[in-house]
N, C-alpha and C positions, 0 to 999 in steps of 0.2 A: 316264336316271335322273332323276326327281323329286327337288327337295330337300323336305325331310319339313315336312309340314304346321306351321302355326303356331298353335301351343296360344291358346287366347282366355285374358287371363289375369282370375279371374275376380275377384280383390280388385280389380281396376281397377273393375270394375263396381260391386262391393258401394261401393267409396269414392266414387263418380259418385251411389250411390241416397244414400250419408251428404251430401256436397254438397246434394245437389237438398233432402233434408229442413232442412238448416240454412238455406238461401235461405228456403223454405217459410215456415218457423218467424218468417222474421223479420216475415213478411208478416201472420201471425197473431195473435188477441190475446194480451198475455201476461199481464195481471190480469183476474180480471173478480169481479166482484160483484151476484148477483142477476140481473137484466136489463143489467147496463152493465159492457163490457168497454174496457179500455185496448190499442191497439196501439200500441207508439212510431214517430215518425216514423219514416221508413228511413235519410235522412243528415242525422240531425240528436241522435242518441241510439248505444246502445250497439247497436242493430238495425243502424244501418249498419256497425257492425267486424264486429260474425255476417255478415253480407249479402258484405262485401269476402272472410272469410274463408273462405266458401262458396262461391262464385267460383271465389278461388284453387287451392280445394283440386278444386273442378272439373275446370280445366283440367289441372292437374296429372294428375287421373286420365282426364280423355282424352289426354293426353300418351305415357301410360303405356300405355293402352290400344289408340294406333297405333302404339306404337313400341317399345324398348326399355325396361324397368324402367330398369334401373340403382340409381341412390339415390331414384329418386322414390317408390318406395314405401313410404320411410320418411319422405319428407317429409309423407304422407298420414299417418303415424302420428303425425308431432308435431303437425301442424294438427288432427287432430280430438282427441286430445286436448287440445290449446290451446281447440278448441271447446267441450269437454267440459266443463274446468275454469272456463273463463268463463260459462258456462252457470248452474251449481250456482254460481256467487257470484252470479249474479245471482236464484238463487232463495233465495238466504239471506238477501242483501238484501232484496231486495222483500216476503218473509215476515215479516222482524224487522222491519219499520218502517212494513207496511202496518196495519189495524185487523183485526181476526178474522175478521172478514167476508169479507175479499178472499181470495181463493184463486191457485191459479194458474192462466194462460190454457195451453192448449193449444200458442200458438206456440212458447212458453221451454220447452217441455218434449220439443217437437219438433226444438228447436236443440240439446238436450242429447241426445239421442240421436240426431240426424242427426251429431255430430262422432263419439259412441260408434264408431257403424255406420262411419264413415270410416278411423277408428284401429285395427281389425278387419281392416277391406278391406286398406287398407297392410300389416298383418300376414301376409296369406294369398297366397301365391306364385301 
């Protein structure tokens, strides 16, 4: 007798594509103005806590994804929400105190819903 197949579980994956976007994000600009966009350094600014925290939450869901959940799929829930939440302070910052002009870059906005997408993944068995 066969033991019974082993389900792929699939918020492992969905929380592996929110990593990959948070890494991404960090990579990207996050203000830009006109012709001239700002990227912050990666460890040198708040890009490298996204970057470390996209990582983590990485391995976490390949962790996950070879082997037994357990509690790790809520640690995915709290990292990317932690993601999520760091995210949106850093667009309410940069908004209140940039000049009108400036808008947001597409990386901040990628790090904001690459933690979303993570915090999802963790939720979904």
């Amino acid at each position: 007798m066969q033991p019974p197949a082993r389900r792929t579980p699939v918020g492992a994956i969905v929380s592996l594509l929110g990593a990959i976007g948070i890494i991404v994000g960090t990579l990207l600009p996050w203000i830009s103005a006109g012709f001239m966009s700002y990227t912050p350094p990666l460890f040198s600014s708040d890009a490298g806590l996204f970057f470390v925290l996209g990582v983590i939450v990485a391995v976490v869901a390949l962790v996950w994804l070879l082997g037994n959940a357990g509690g790790l799929r809520w640690l995915c829930v709290a990292l990317g929400l932690l993601g999520l939440a760091l995210a949106i302070f850093e667009m309410v910052r940069l908004t209140s105190t940039a000049p009108e002009m400036v808008s947001l870059g597409v990386g901040l906005i990628l790090c904001a819903v690459g933690g979303a997408v993570a915090a999802v993944g963790g939720a979904i068995r």
